[in-house]
N, C-alpha and C positions, 0 to 999 in steps of 0.2 A: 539116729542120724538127724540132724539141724537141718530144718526148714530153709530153702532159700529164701530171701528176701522177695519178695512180690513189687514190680514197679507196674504203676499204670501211669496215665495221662487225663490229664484233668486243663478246660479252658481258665487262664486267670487273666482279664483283662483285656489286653491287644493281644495274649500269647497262652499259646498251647506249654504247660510244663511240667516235666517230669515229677513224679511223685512217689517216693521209696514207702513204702509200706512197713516193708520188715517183717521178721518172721514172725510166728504167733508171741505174743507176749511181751515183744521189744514194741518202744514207744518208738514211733514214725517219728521221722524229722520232717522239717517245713518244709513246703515247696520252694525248690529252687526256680529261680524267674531269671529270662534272659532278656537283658535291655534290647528293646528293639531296635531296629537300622532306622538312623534319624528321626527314634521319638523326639529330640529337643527341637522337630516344626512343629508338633501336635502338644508340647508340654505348657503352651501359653494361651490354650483356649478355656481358661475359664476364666468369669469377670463377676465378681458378687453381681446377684441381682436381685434388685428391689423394685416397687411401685413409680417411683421417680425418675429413674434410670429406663425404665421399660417406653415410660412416659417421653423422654427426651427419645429415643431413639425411636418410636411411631413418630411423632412430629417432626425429626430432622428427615425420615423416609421419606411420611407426604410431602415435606415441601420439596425436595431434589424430585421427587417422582415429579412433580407440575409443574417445577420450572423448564424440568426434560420435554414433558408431554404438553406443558401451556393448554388446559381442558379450557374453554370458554375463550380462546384466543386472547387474554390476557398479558399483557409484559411479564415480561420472567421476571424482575424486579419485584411483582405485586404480591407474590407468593415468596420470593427469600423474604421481602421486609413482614410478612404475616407470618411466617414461620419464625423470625426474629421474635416478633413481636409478642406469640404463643409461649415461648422459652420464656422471659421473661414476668408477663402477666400470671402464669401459672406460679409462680414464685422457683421454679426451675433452675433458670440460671439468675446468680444478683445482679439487679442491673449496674453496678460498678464492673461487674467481670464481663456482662456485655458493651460497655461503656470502654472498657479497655480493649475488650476485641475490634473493633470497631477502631480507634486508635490505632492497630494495629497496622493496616491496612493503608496506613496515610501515603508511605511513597508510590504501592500500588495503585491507587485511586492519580496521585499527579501525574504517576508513568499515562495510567490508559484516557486520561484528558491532552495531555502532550501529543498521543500518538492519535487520538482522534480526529484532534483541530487540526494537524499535519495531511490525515487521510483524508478527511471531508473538503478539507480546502484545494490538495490535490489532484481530487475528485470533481468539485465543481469545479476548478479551472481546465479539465478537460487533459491532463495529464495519464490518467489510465488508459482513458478513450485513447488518446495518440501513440500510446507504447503500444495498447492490444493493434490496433491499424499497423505500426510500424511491423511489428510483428508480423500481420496477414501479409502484410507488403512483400516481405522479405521470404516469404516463403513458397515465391514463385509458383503455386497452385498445386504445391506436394502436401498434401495430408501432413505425412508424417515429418517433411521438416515444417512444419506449422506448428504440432505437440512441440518439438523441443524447445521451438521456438520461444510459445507460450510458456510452458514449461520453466526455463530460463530464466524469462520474466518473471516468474511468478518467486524462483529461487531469490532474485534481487528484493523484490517489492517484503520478502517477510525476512530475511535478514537486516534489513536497515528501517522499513519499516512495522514489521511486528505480524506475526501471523494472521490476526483478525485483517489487518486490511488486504491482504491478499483474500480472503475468504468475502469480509464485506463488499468492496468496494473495487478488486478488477475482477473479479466473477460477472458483474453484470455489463463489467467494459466488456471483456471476451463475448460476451455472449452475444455481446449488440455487433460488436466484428466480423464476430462467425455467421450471423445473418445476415451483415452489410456482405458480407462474399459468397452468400446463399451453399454456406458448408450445409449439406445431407443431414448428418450426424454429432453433433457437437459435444456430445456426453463426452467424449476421452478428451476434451480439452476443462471442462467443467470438474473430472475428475484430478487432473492434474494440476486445477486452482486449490482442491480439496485438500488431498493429499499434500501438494509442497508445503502449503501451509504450516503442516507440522512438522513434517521430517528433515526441512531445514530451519527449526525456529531454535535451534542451539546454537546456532553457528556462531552467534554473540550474543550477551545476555540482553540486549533490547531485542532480539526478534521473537519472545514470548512470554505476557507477562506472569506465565506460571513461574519462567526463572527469579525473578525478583519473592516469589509467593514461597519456592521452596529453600532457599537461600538465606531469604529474611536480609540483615544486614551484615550478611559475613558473606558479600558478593565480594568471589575473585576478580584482581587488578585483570585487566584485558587481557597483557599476553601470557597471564596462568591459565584464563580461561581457553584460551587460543590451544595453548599446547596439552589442556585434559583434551579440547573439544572439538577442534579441527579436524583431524583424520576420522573420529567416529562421524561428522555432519557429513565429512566428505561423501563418506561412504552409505550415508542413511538417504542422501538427497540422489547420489547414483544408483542404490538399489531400487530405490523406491520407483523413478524415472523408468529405468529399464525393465521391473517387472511388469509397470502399469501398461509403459509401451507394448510388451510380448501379451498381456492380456488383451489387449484393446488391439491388437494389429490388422486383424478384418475389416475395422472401420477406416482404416489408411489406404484402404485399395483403390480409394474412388477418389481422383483428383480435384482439388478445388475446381468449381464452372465458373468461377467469375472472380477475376481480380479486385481487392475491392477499392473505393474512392480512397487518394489520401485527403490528409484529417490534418491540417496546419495546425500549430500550437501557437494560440493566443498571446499578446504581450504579457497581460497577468498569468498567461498559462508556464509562459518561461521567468514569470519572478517567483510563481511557486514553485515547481523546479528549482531554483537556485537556492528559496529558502529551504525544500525539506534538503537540497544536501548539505547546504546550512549545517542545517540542524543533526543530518548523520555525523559531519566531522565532529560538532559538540558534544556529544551524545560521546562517541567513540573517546574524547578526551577525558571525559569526564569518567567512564569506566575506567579507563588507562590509568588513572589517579586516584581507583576506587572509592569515587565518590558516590553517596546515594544517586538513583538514575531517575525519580521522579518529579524534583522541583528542575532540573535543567532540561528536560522534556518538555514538561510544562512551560517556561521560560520561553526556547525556543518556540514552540509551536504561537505561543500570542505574537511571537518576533516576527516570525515568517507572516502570520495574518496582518500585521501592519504593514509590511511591506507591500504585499499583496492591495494590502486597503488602497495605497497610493495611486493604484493605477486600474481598482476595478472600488468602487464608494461600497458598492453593497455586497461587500465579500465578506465583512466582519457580521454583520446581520444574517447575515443567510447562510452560513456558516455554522457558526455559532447555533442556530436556531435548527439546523437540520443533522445536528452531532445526537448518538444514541445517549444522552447523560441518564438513560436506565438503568445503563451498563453500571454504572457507580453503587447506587443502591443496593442491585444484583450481587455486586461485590461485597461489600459491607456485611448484607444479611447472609450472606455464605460463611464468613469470617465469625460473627455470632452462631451461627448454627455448629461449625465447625469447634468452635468453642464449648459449648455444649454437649458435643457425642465426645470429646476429648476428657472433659469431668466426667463423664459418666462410662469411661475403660477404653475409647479410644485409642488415647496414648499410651497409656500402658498396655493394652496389645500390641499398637504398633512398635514400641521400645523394645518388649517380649520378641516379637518374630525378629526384629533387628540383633537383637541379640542373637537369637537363633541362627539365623543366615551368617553369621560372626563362625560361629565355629563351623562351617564347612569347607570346604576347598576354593580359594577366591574364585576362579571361573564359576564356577556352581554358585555360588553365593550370587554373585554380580550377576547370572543370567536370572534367577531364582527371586532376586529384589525387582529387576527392572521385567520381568514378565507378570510378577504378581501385581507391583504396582500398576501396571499396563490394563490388568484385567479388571481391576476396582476403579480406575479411571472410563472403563468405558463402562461402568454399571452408573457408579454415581457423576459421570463427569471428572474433567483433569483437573477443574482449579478445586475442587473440595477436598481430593484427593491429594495435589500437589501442598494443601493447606495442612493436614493433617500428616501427611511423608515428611515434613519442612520441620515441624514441630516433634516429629518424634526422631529427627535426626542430630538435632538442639537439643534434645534431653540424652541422646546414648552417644556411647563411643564409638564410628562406624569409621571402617578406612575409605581414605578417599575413592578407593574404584567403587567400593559399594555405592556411596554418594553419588558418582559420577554416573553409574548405573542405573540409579531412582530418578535421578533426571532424565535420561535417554529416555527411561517407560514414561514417566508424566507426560513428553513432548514428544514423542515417535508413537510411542503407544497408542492412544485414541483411532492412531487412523485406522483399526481394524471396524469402527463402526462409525454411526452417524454421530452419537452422541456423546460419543469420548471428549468430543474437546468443545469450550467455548467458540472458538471458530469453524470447526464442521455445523455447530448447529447455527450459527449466522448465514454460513455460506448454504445449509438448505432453504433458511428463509429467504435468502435474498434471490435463490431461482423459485421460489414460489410466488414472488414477485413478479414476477417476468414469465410465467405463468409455465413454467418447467418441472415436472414432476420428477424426484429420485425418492426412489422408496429405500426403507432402511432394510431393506433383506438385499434391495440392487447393489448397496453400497458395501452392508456385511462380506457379499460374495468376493468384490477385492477386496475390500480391504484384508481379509483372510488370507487371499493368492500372494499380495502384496507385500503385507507389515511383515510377516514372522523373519523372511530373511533380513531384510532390512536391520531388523530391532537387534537381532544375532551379531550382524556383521559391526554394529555401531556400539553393540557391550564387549565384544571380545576386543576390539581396536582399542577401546579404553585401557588396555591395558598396554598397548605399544607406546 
C-alpha cells in the first residue's frame, strides 16, 4: 500500500508555507509561497549601502536634530549652513550639485523676503496689536467668544499672509492683549495662534511657503487650486477650531475681568494696512495667472515699505534691520542637505513607496501618503520633508488626490507636535520670549486630540 504524502510547515520569509514532502522515495517539490497582503509597502525598503551614503545620512540627522533642538542657543541657520558646508568639504556632495540646490530654492527665498518685510512692517506699525485689541473688544468679556474671535483672526492673518506670521508676529500681539484684559488663562488662545497657522495654510498657495517647496514650478492657476483645496481647508480650519475648542473648554468658564484699552491705529499703521492688502490683491493675481509667487511678493512688500516710509522716515531701517533674514540661510542649507539624503536613496525610496501607495485603493492610498508624510514631518520637520515629497512627486507618476493628499500631511500634519512645522517652532520661540512656557509633551497631547480628525476630514474631501 503507497505512503501518503507527508505535508509540514516550515517559516520562509514574512510567511509560514506549506511543504509536501511526499512519499518515501518521491522527490519533494518546492515550497509554495503565498504573497503577502500588501507586501508592495515593505518591497521598497532596501537601498545599497555604503561608507558615503551612511556618512550623508549621520550628517543630514545631526544637523535637522540642531536646527530642531538649537543645543547652545544658536540660529537654526548656523547648523543647516554647517551641515551644508560638511556635505560638501567631505567631498559628499559636488559642490556644483550643491550649487544647484541652492539655485533651487530662488522663488522660495523671494516668497519668504516678501512675506516678511509685509509682517515685520505690519508688526511695527502696530497693526496686529490693533486686530488682537479689536478682537478683545469685541468679545464683550466671554472667554469663548474671544477664542473664536482670535481664532478668526489668526485664519485671515495665515491665508493672505502666510502661516509664519501668524505664529511669529500675532502670537506676541494676542498675548500682550490677553494681559492688557488681564485674561487668567491664555494658553487656548496661544494654541489657536499655533495651530490655525497650519490647518489653514492651504487655503491659497501663499499661505505656506512649503506649497511653493512641494510644487516646485508646476504651481496650480488659483481657481484649480481653489476647487482641489477649498472644501478640504474648509473643513481642516473648522475641525481643527472645534476640537481645540472642546479640548480647552474649562478654561472658557471664567469671564474676561477687564475690558481692555482700545488701541487706535496710526497714520502709517493704516498705510500699512492698505499696502499689505495691496499686496494680497497682487499676490492673488499673480497666482490667478500662474505666475511664479516669489519676485511679486518680494516687489510688493519693498512697495508697501516705501509707502509706509512717506509717512513714518524710519520704517525702512527698522524694518529692514529687524526681519529674521536667518530664515534664508536656514532654507538654503535645507535645500543642500536635502539634496544630499536624495543622492544617497532618498528619492528612490520616496518614488518606491509612491509607487506603492499607487496600486492601492485611492481612499487608502491618499489617507496612507498624507498620514505617512504627516509623521516624517513632525520627526524631521515639514519644509525638509515637504522638499524631498516635492521631488519625489516630479520624478513618479502620482494622481492628483495623492498629490493633493501629500500636501494636506506637509501643512495639516505638523500640528500633531511642536516641531513639525517651521512655524510651530517660531511660534515657541516667540512665547519664550515673553517669558511663556509650553512644553512639547503639553502641545503633543493636542495636538494628538486635535490633528487626526482634522487631517481625515481634509483627505477624504479631496476627493469631492
Amino acid at each position: 500500500m503507497p505512503l501518503a504524502p507527508i505535508r509540514k510547515r516550515a517559516f520562509s520569509g514574512h510567511n509560514w508555507v506549506r511543504i509536501k514532502t511526499g512519499a518515501p522515495g518521491e522527490r519533494a517539490p518546492g515550497p509554495r509561497t503565498t504573497q503577502p497582503r500588501y507586501s508592495h509597502l515593505t518591497a521598497f525598503i532596501s537601498i545599497p549601502v555604503s561608507l558615503p551614503i551612511i556618512a550623508i545620512w549621520l550628517i543630514a540627522a545631526l544637523t535637522i536634530g540642531c536646527v530642531l533642538g538649537r543645543p547652545g542657543n544658536l540660529p537654526e541657520a548656523v547648523y543647516a549652513t554647517i551641515g551644508a558646508a560638511l556635505l560638501v568639504i567631505c567631498g559628499l556632495l559636488p559642490w556644483l550639485s550643491a550649487w544647484k540646490a541652492v539655485g533651487k530654492g530662488l522663488d522660495v527665498y523671494l516668497f519668504l523676503s516678501g512675506m516678511m518685510l509685509l509682517s515685520e512692517l505690519a508688526r511695527r506699525e502696530g497693526v496686529f496689536d490693533w486686530c488682537a485689541a479689536v478682537a478683545v473688544g469685541h468679545a464683550r468679556q466671554s472667554s469663548a467668544r474671544l477664542f473664536w474671535l482670535i481664532y478668526g483672526v489668526g485664519v485671515i492673518v495665515t491665508v493672505f499672509l502666510s502661516n509664519d506670521a501668524t505664529a511669529v508676529v500675532m502670537t506676541p500681539a494676542v498675548l500682550a492683549a490677553t494681559k492688557a484684559a488681564k485674561v487668567r488663562k491664555p494658553l487656548p488662545y496661544l494654541f489657536a495662534c499655533a495651530l490655525v497657522a497650519n490647518a489653514a495654510s492651504f487655503v491659497l498657495p501663499i499661505s505656506n511657503p512649503a506649497n511653493l517647496v512641494l510644487f516646485g514650478g508646476n504651481m496650480p492657476p488659483l481657481l484649480e487650486w481653489l476647487k482641489a483645496f477649498a472644501v478640504p481647508s474648509l473643513l481642516s480650519v473648522t475641525a481643527t477650531g472645534g476640537a481645540l475648542f472642546l479640548v480647552m473648554r474649562r478654561d472658557f468658564a471664567e469671564p474676561i475681568s477687564e475690558p481692555p484699552k482700545s488701541v487706535k491705529l496710526s497714520a502709517a499703521g493704516r498705510v500699512a494696512m492698505g499696502g499689505v492688502g495691496f499686496a494680497i490683491v497682487a499676490l492673488l493675481a499673480a497666482s490667478a495667472l500662474k505666475a511664479d509667487l516669489g519676485a511679486p511678493t518680494l516687489g510688493v512688500g519693498i512697495l508697501a515699505l516705501l509707502l509706509v516710509t512717506i509717512k513714518d522716515r524710519r520704517a525702512m531701517w527698522e524694518t529692514a534691520k529687524d526681519v529674521s533674514w536667518s530664515v534664508l540661510p536656514l532654507v538654503a542649507g535645507l535645500f543642500v542637505i536635502v539634496e544630499a539624503v536624495n543622492q544617497a536613496g532618498a528619492l528612490k525610496l520616496s518614488v518606491q513607496a509612491l509607487a506603492a501607495l499607487g496600486k492601492m485603493p485611492q481612499w487608502q492610498s491618499d489617507l496612507f501618503g498624507a498620514f505617512g508624510v504627516s509623521a516624517i514631518s513632525n520627526v524631521i520637520n515639514n519644509l525638509p520633508s515637504g522638499l524631498i515629497t516635492g521631488t519625489a512627486v516630479s520624478h513618479a507618476h502620482v494622481a492628483d488626490s495623492l498629490r493633493n493628499a501629500l500636501l494636506i500631511g506637509v501643512d495639516l500634519g505638523p500640528n500633531f507636535s511642536v516641531t513639525g512645522s517651521l512655524a510651530t517652532i517660531l511660534w515657541l520661540i516667540a512665547l519664550r520670549r515673553e517669558k511663556q512656557e509650553v512644553s512639547a509633551w503639553s502641545f503633543l497631547k493636542v495636538g494628538l486630540v486635535v490633528t487626526p480628525l482634522a487631517l481625515i476630514l481634509s483627505v477624504l474631501a479631496s476627493h469631492i
